[in-house]
N, C-alpha and C positions, 0 to 999 in steps of 0.2 A: 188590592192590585188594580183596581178601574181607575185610581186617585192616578199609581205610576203609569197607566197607560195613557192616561189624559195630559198628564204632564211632555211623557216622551211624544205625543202626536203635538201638541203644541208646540214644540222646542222642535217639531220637525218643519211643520208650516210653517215658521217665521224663517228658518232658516233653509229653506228650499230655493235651490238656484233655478233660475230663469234659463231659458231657452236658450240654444245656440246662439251667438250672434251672428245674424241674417244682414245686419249692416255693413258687413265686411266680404259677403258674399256679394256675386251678381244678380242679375233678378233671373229667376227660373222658373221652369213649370211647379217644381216642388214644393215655391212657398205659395198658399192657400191662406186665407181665410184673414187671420189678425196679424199672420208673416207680413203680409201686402200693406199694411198700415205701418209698419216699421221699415220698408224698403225705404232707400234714399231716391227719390227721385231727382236725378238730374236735370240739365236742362232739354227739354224734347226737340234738340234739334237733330235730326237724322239728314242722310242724305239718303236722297231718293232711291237711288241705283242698291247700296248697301244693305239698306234694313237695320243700321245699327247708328248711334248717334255721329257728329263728326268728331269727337273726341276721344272717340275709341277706335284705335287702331287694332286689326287682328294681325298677330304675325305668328309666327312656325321660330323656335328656338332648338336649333339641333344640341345634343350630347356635350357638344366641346364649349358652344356659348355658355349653356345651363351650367357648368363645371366655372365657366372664367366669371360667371358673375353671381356664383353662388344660388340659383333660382333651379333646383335639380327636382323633377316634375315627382311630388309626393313621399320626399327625404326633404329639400327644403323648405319647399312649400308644398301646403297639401290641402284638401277641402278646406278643413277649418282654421288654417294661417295660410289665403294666398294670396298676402299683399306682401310688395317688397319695395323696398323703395333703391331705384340706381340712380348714381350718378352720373349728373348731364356729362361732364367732361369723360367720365368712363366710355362713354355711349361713343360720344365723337372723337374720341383716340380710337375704338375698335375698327369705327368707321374709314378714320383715316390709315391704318393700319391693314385692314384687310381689305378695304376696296368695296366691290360689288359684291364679294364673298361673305359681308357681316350682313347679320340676320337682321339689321336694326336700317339697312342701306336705302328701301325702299317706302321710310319716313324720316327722310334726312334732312330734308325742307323744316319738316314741322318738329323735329326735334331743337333743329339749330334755333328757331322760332321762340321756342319752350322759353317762358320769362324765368324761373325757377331753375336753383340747380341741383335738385332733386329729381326727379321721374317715376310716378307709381307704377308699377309692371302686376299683371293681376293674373292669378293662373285660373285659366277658366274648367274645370277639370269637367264640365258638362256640355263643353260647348259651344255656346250661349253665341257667340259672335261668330261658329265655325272652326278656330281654331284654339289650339289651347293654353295660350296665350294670348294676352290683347294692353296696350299702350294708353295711361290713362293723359291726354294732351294736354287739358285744362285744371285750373288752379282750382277752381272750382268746387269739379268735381271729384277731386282730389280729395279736398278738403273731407268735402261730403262723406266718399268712404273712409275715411281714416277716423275721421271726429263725428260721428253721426249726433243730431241734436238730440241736449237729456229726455227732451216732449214730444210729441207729434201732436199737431195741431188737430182739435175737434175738426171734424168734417162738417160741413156747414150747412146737413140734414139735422131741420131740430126734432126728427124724432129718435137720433145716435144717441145717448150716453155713455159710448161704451168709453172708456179712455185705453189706452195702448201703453201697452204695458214699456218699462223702460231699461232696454236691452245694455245689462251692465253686470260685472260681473259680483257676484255674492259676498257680500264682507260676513266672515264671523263674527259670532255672539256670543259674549261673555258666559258661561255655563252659570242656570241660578238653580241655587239647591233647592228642593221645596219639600225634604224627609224622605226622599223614597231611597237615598243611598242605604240607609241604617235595614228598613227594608228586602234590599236586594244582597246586603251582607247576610242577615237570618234565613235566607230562604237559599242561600248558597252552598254548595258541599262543598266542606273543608276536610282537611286531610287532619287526624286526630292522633296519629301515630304513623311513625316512616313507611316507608313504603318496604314491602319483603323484597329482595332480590336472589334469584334462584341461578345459579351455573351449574351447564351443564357440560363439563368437558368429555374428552378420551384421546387416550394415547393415539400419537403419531403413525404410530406400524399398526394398529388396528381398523384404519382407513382403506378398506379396498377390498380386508380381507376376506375368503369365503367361509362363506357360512354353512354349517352341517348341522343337518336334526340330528336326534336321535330318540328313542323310546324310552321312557322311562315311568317307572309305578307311582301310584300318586304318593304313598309309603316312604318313598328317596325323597321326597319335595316338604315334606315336614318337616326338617332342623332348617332347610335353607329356603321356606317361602311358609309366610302366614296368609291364609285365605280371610278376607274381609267380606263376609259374606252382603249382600246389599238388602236390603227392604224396605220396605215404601214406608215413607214417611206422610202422612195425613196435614201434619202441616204445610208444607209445599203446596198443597192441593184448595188453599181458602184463598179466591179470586181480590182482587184488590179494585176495589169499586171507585175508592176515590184520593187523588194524588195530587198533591199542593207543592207547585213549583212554584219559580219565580225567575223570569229572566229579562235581559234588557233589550235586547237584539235578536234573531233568531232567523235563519234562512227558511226559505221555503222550504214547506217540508212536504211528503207524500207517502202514505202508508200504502202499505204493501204485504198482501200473505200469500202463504204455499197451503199446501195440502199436505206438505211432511207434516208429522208432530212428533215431537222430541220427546221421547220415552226415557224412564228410570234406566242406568245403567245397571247390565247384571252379569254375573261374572258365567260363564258356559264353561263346558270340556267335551272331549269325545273322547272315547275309550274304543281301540278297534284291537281287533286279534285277528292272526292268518287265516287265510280259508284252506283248510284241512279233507282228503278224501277222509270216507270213512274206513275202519278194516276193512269189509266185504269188498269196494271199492280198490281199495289197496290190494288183495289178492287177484282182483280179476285182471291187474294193469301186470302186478308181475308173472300171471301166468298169459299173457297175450304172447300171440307169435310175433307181434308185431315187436315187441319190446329185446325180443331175443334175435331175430332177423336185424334190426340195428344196431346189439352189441356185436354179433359177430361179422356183418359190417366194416364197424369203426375200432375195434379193437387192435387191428394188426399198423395200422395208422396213431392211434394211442401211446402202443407203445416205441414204435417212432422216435414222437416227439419226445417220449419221457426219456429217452437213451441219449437225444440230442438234447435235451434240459443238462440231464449229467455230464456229459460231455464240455459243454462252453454255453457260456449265456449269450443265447442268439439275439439278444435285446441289448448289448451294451453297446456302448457310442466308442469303437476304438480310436475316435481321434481324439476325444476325451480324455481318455484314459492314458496316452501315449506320451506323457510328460512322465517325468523323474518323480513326480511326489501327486500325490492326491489333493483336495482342494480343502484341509483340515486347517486348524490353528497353526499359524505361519507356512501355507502353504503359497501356491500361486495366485491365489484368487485374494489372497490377504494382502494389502497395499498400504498398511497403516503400522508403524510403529507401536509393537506393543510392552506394557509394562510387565517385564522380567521378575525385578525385585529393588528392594530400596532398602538405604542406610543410611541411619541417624542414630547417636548416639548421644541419652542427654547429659550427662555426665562431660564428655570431653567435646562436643560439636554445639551444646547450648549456646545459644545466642551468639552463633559464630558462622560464618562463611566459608566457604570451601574457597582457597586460592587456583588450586591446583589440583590435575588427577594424572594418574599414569596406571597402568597394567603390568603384573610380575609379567616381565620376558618371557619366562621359563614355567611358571608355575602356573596351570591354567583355574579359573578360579578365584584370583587372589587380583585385588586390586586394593592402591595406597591412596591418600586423600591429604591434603594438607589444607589444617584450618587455621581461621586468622578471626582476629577480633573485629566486629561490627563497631569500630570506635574511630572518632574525628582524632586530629593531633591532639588538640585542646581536652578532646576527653583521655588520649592517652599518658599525656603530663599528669592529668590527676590520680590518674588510678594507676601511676606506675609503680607502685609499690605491690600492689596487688597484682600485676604482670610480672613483677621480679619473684613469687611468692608459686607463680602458676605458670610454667616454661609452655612456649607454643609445642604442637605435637603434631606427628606424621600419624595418621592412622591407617592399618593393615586390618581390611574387610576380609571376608570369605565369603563365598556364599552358601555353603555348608551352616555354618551359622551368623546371621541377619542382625542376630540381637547388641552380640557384643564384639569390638574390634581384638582381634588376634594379635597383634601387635604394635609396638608405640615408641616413635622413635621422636628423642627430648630433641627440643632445638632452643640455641639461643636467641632466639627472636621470632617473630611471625617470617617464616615462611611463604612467597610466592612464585616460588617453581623449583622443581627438582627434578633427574634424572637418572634411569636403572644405566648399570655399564654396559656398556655392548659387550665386554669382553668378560667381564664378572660380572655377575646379575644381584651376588650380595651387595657389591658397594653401590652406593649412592650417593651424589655430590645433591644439592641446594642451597641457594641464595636466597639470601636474611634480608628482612626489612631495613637492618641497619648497615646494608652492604657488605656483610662479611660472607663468606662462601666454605660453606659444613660440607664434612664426609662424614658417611656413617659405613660400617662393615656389621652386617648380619649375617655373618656365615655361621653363627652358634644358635641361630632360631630358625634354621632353615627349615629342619624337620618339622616342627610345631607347624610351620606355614603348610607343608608336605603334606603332613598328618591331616588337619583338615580337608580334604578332600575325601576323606574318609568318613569323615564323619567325627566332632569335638569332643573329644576324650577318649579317640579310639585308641587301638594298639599302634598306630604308625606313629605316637607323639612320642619325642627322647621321654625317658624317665628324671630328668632333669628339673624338668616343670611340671608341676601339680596338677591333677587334670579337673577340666574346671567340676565343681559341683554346686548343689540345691543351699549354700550357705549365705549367710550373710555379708561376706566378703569374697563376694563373687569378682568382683571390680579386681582385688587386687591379685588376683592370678592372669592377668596381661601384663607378659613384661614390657618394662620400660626400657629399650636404650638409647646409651649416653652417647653423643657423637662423639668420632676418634677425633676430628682434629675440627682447624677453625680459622681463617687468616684471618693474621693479625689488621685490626680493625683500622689502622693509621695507614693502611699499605695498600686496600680495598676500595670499594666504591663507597662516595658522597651521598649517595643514594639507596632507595631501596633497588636489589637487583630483580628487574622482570623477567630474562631469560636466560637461560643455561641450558648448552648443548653439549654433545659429547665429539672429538674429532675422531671421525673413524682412526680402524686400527690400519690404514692403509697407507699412512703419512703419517706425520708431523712436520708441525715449524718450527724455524729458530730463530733468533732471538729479533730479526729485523725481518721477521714475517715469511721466509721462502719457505715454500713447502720441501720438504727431505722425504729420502724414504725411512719406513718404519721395520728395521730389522727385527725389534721383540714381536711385531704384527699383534703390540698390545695397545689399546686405547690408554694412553696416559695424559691426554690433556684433554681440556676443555675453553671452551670460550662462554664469558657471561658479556650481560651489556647492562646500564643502569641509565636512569635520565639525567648523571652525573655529567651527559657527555662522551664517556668511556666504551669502549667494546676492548674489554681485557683476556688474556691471553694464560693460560693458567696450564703446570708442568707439575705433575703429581710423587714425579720422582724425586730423589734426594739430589739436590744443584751440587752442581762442582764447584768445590770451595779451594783456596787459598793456602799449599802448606800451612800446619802449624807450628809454633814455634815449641822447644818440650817442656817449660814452665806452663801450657797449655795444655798438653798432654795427661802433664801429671794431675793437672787440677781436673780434669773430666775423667782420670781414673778414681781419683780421690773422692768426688761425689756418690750420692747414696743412690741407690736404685729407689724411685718413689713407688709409696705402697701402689696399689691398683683394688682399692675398698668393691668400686662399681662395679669392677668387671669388663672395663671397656677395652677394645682390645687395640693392640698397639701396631694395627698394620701402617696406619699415619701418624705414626708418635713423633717421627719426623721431620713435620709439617704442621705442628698444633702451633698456635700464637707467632711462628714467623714463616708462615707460608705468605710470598709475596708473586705477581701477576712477570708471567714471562715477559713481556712486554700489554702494551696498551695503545690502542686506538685509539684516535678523536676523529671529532668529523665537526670540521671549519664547515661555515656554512658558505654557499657560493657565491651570492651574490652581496651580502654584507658580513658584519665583521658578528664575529661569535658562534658557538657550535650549536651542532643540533640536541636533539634529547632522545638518544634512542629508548623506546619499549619492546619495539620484539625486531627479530633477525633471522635470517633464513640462508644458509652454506650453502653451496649446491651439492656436496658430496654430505650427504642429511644418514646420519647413525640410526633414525628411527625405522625409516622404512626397511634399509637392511638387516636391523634385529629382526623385525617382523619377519623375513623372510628367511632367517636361519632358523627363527621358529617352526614355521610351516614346512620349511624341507626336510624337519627332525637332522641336519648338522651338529656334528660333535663339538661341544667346544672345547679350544685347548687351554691344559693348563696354565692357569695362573700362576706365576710367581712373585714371592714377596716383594712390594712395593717398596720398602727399604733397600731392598737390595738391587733395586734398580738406578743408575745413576744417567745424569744428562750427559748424553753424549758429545761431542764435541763435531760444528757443522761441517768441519771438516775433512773428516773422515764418513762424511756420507752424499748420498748420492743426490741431488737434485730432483725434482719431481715436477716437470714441463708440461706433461698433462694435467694437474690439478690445479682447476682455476679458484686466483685469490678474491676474484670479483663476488659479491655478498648485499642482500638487498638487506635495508633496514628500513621500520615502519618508526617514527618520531613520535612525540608525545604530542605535536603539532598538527598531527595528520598529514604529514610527508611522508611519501616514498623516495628514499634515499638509495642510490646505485655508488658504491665506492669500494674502492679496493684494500686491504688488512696488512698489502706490504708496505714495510716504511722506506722513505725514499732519506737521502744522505744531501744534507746543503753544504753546498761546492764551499762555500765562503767560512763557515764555522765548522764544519765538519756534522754537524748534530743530525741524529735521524728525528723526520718529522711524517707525519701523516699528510697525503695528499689530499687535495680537496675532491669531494666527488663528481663523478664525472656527471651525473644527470641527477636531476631533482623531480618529482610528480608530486601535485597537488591535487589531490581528487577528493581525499575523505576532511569532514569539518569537525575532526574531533579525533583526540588521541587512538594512531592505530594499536589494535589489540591483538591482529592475525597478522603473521606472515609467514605462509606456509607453502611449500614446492609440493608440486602433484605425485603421489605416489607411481605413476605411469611416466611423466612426462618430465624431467630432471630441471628443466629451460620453462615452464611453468610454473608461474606463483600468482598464492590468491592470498590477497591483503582485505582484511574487514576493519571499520572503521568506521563512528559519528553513525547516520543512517544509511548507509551505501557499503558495496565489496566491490572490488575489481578484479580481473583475472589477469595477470602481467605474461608477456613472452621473453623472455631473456634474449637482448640482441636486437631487440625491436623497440626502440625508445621514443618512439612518434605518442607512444600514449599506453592506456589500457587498452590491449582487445576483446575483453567486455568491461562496460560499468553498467550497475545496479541502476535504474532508477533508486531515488529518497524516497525511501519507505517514513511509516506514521510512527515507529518509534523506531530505538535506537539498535544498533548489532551488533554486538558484545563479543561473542566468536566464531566460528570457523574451522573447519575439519575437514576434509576430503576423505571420499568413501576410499576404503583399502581394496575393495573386490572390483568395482568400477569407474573408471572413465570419464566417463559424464556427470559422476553423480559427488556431491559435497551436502556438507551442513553446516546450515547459519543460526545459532542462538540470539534470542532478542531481548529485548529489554523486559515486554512484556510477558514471561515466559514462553512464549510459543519457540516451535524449532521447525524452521522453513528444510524444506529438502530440495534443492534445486536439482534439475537433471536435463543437458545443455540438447540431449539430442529430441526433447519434451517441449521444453518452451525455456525461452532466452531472456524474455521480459518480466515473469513471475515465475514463483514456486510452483514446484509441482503439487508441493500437498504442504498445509501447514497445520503443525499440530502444537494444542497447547500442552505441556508439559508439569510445567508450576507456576503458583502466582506470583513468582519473586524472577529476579533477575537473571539468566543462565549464565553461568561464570565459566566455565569448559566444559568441553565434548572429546571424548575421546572412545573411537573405535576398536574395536579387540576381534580380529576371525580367529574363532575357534577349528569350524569347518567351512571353506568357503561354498560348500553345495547343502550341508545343513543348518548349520547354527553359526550367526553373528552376534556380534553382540554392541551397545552403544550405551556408553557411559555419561550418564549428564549429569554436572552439579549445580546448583541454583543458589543465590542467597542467604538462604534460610538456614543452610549446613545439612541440607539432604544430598543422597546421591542416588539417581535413579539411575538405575539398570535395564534399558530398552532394547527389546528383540527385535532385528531390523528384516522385514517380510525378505519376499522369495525373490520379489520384482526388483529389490533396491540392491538384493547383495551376488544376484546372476548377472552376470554379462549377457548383452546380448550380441549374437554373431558379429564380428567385426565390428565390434564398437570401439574399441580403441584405435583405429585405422578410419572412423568415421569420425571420432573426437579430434583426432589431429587433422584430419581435410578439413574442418570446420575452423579450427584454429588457423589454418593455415589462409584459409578464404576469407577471417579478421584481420591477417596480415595483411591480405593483398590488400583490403576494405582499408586500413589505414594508408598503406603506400600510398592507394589512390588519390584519398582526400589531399595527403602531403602534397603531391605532385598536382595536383589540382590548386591547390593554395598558390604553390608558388607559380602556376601557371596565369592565375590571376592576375597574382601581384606582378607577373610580369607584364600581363597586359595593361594592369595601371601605369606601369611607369612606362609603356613605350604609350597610353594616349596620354599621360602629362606630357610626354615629348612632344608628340607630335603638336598640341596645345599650344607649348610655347612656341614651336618651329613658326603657327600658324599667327600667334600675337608680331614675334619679329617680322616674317613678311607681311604681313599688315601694317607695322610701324615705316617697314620700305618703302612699300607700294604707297601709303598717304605720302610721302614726301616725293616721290617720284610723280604722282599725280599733280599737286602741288605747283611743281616746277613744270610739267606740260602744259596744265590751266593758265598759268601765267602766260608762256610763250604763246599757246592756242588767243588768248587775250589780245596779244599784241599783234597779232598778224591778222586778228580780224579787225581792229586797231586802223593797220595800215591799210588793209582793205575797204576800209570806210571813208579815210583820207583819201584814197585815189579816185574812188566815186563820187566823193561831193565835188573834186576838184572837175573833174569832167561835165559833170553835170551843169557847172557854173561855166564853163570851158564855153560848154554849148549854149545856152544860156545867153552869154555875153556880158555876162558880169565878172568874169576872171580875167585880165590882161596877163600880156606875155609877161611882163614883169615879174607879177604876182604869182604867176604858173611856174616860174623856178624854183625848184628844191631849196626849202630851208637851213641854211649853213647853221 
């Protein structure tokens, strides 16, 4: 170790820097001794008066000079850089520039003088001249500070040796190895194995919380604590006399002790018990007078309080307590959507999507689901054989039992949307991937749906169906039905159909769109729409046909009645394979040629909310009769219906909001009915819309979801949306409005989450966003049960689950006058758009009265130069003639002008 210590002091001496440089400084009191030998001596001419040479000028540099010429007193220069060098021409622009104001004005002689067009400026930060700056004049001594020489000359005492050291700054030295690295490696701690790493977590809610002792025997702490008892270990205890380090560097160091000494850890307890009288003790306290003089005291006040304990608990908070429901599982205090119950089935929802959901009308409990294939075109070409082999399926949940679907209704194709009747809740209408549009009739498994609510294989099920059991063929006691009928496929939509409504039973159209009244007051049509283009128009009863002729008669007497093997029943046998569209809509697009692509659509007189509410009011429905024997009336004989508007919004596959009307209009010229082009187009969503849905309170309300944005629409107000969403980070799939209030809707995302927005909360984001599932939400659909205790919210995801969410106290009460607060809020978006409107065009009107005025001001400017013009000239010429009568006179006097000459020039 003396070899590496020799070595590192050597490699330090040769490479040890030298002393500031003092050559760059001024001369001071501070340099002493061999400083003084490295000063630059200038030349010793002083002026008398000064005390400083004449080549140093002292001057004062204010804040604003330091700043323009970069010289800022100890940022740009500072003790050890304060030379700078300015420019002569800089110096004598300030000069000429500020006048007597520039700090450089009172050596303007001797600057202008200066042969060089440099100028050393030196910050004297001690003094030395007076002030704290000073002006170096000469070339000189310029030179001198800046370049000081590599030697100083011996002093010309020959008893000096000393030489002066030469002030320059230290060049590095190649590193030479000489063995001590191998050395300093041995003698080094290394690391022989990883290093251990210890975490120490704990739960989030146990941060804050209070902490309770309690007593317990050391007997209870044997299964769940091992004592490690400690004892002194002797090795510990043998002092370490001698220790062989090795290092290369090492800061100053300084030892240091206490008078603590760190002792063996050892483990303690204390064991304590209450302090107890003894008997004797105890008799003398309860024979004291004094003990009996204060029960009879406080006795009559004792029992007081204990009659008022039984009586009301004088400790309760009644404002608390003074709500409708306690603060339990979905009470007030609860503000989160909670998980109900879930359905998936692997069997018939495996690897399959939910398109669609809806809720029995009438049966509470029961809800249908319709799945579809997670397959591209391309993959369903290939495997269409396998899809002809496996028919798509409606499935009928319960929530009595979770496990297995209740019922199963065959379709021929994937299924993406259906609807219960408003007026019959057995029949069901939905639209095929392949455009065709199914009914089915369930009135023979109503009971089975009924029964479940009882409980699955109670006594309320027909005895018709086998009640399920513990077997292996459990699967096949869910019946399967067959739909009754099917249009024909040549007669339907291009497309898959995305939506289907039902038309109340309070009208119907005919055949060129006018709304009629509805004598059966039964719902017998439907409107579907496809991105074929179409919005078609669909009449369930049997059309009025064409006498026929009796070689006709006899042949449809003559035909066989076809078996019926399935069982399906024949309320629409009518209508199976030539059910054709009462009429059809297009929608031309506005501003160029070709139509749009509807996805979803929205009536204003909507079948869904008033199911709802004939459910809630418990409303009898009346009967049904057979749809066969129902025939299409003729428009004739019915009455017109002036109150029901044919205006209809539609969401495009393009993310348009589409405004246009379902009546068809007649061309003068051909006679043909055609569909008019719509009256208003919106562009707001960047991606096919998927909602378009009227507010269950507000009829003139619609909310359209779409790409990453919703908007909220007012009917009649076509300036724009009166809300748009900011674009959200992913995408919004659909869209619901709460049934119990006003302000409140729901938006599914892409990322499963389900935003709750609630407009009288906040306008900008969600009130609350909850993840739901990891897949995509495909629909929401709301069910009240009770609207003061139990909602309910049905979500389907991707994946072919359907969650069943309990929607809290906060989200499914009104609060006072919120629908009266929802429409002043709407209404004050109304004004908020009028405004902007009328503001736009208020603009635009002032642009174009100052383009007028603009040109008004270019024309008379092109006047005025020419009228100017034409004065210049005359003004010209009259001063012209004014100069000719003067010289004339002048000569006149003169006597250089004769009479001759002094006559006017002919």
């Amino acid at each position: 170790m003396l070899s590496v210590h020799s070595e590192y002091m050597g490699m330090f001496s040769k490479s040890r820097p030298t002393s500031s440089m003092s050559a760059k400084k001024p001369k001071s009191a501070v340099s002493k001794g061999k400083d003084k030998k490295n000063e630059v001596s200038p030349p010793e001419e002083s002026s008398a008066g000064t005390g400083h040479p004449d080549y140093i000028f002292p001057l004062v540099l204010t804040s604003a000079t330091q700043e323009l010429f970069g010289c800022r007193a100890d940022e740009d220069v500072t003790g050890d850089d304060p030379y700078r060098l300015l420019r002569k021409e800089d110096i004598v622009q300030d000069m000429k520039t500020r006048a007597a104001v520039s700090d450089f004005s009172p050596f303007k002689q001797a600057v202008l003088d200066y042969p060089e067009d440099e100028i050393l400026l030196v910050f004297d930060r001690d003094f030395t001249y007076g002030q704290s700056f000073y002006l170096v004049l000469a070339v000189e001594a310029k030179e001198n500070m800046l370049k000081p020489p590599a030697e100083v000359e011996v002093e010309e005492d020959e008893g000096e040796e000393l030489s002066e050291m030469i002030r320059k700054t230290p060049e590095p030295q190649p590193w030479i190895c000489l063995g001590s690295e191998k050395e300093i490696e041995e003698e080094s701690l290394m690391d022989t194995r990883p290093r251990l790493r210890y975490k120490i977590s704990r739960v989030r809610r146990e941060f804050g919380a209070p902490v309770s002792f309690s007593t317990c025997g050391a007997a209870e702490l044997r299964e769940s604590c091992i004592e490690c008892t400690s004892y002194q270990d002797k090795s510990f205890s043998i002092r370490r006399m001698e220790k062989q380090c090795g290092v290369q560097a090492i800061p100053n160091t300084k030892s240091s002790s206490t008078q603590t000494i760190w002792k063996y850890p050892r483990n303690m307890c204390t064991q304590y018990e209450p302090r107890e009288l003894n008997e004797e003790e105890k008799e003398n306290v309860l024979r004291s007078e004094n003990l009996k003089n204060f029960l009879h005291s406080v006795t009559a006040r004792f029992e007081l309080a204990i009659q008022q304990n039984v009586i009301m608990d004088v400790f309760v908070d009644d404002w608390w307590t003074l709500g409708e429901e306690d603060t339990t599982f979905g009470g007030k205090a609860d503000t989160h959507l909670k998980e109900y119950q879930s359905f998936t089935d692997l069997l018939y929802s495996k690897e399959k999507t939910i398109s669609y959901i809806n809720w029995h009308p009438t049966i509470s409990g029961v809800i249908a689901v319709s799945v579809t294939e997670r397959l591209s075109f391309e993959e369903r070409i290939d495997s269409s054989t396998k899809l002809l082999l496996n028919p798509a399926l409606i499935l009928f949940w319960s929530f009595s039992d979770p496990i297995s679907p209740q019922l199963l209704l065959e379709c021929p194709d994937d299924v993406f949307c259906f609807e219960f009747c408003p007026s019959d809740p057995n029949v069901i209408v939905g639209g095929c991937m392949n455009g065709q549009v199914v009914l089915w009739d369930i009135s023979g498994h109503v009971e089975r749906l009924q029964g479940t609510r009882a409980g699955v294989g109670g006594k309320n099920i027909s005895s018709n169906f086998k009640t399920l059991s513990f077997d292996d063929k459990q699967e096949n006691d869910t019946p399967v039905v067959r739909y009754c009928a099917v249009s024909a496929i040549e007669n339907g939509h291009r497309a898959p159909v995305t939506d289907i409504q039902w038309l109340p039973d309070t009208f119907e159209v005919s055949r060129t769109g006018i709304p009629l009244e509805n004598k059966s007051q039964i719902s017998v049509q439907i409107v579907t729409c496809a991105p074929d283009g179409y919005v078609m128009f669909w009449d369930l009863r049997t059309p009025r046909v064409v006498a026929q002729s009796l070689t006709d008669r006899k042949q449809k007497a003559e035909e066989k009645v076809l078996e019926n093997p399935q069982g399906v029943p024949n309320t629409f046998n009518h209508l199976d394979l030539t059910w054709k569209p009462l009429f059809r809509v297009t929608l031309p697009k506005v501003d160029t040629s070709g139509e749009y692509s509807p996805q979803k659509f929205s009536l204003r007189e909507s079948t869904a909310i008033s199911t709802a509410e004939k459910f809630l009011s418990g409303a009898e429905r009346a009967e049904v009769p057979e749809y066969s024997q129902l025939r299409v009336p003729s428009a004739k004989h019915l009455r017109q219906r002036d109150d029901i508007s044919t205006k209809f919004y539609v969401g495009t596959e393009d993310g348009e909001l589409v405004y246009t009307d379902w009546r068809l209009e007649k061309d003068n010229d051909s006679g043909r009915l055609f569909s008019p082009k719509p009256s208003h187009r919106f562009r707001v969503h960047d991606s096919l819309v998927n909602t378009v849905l009227r507010s269950p309170f507000f009829k003139d309300v619609v909310l359209s979801v779409g790409g990453w944005n919703f908007a909220i629409w007012k009917e009649g107000v076509m300036n724009g949306p009166i809300l748009l969403s900011p674009c959200s980070q992913s995408k919004c799939t659909v869209g619901f409005w709460s049934l119990t209030r006003p302000a409140v809707f729901f938006i599914g995302k892409e990322d499963g989450n389900l935003e709750v927005w609630d407009l009288l909360e906040k306008t900008h984001e969600p009130s609350q966003t909850q993840n739901i599932t990891t897949a995509h939400i495909t629909c929401i659909k709301p069910w009240v049960i009770s609207s003061a205790r139990q909602q309910l919210l049905a979500v389907s995801d991707h994946l072919g689950t359907l969650h069943i969410l309990e929607v809290p106290w906060t989200l499914r009460h009104p609060s006072a006058n919120e629908k009266w607060s929802v429409s002043v809020y709407f209404e004050k978006e109304v004004e908020r758009l009028l405004y902007f409107e009328k503001r736009q065009e208020m603009r635009a009107k002032e642009r174009r009265e100052l383009e007028a005025e603009e040109q008004r001001r270019k024309m008379e400017a092109a006047a005025v130069s020419v009228k100017q013009v034409e004065e210049l000239e005359e003004e010209a010429l009259k001063e012209f003639e004014e100069y000719r009568t003067l010289e004339k006179l002048i000569l006149k006097n003169m006597g250089l002008l004769s009479e001759s000459e002094d006559a006017p020039d002919n």
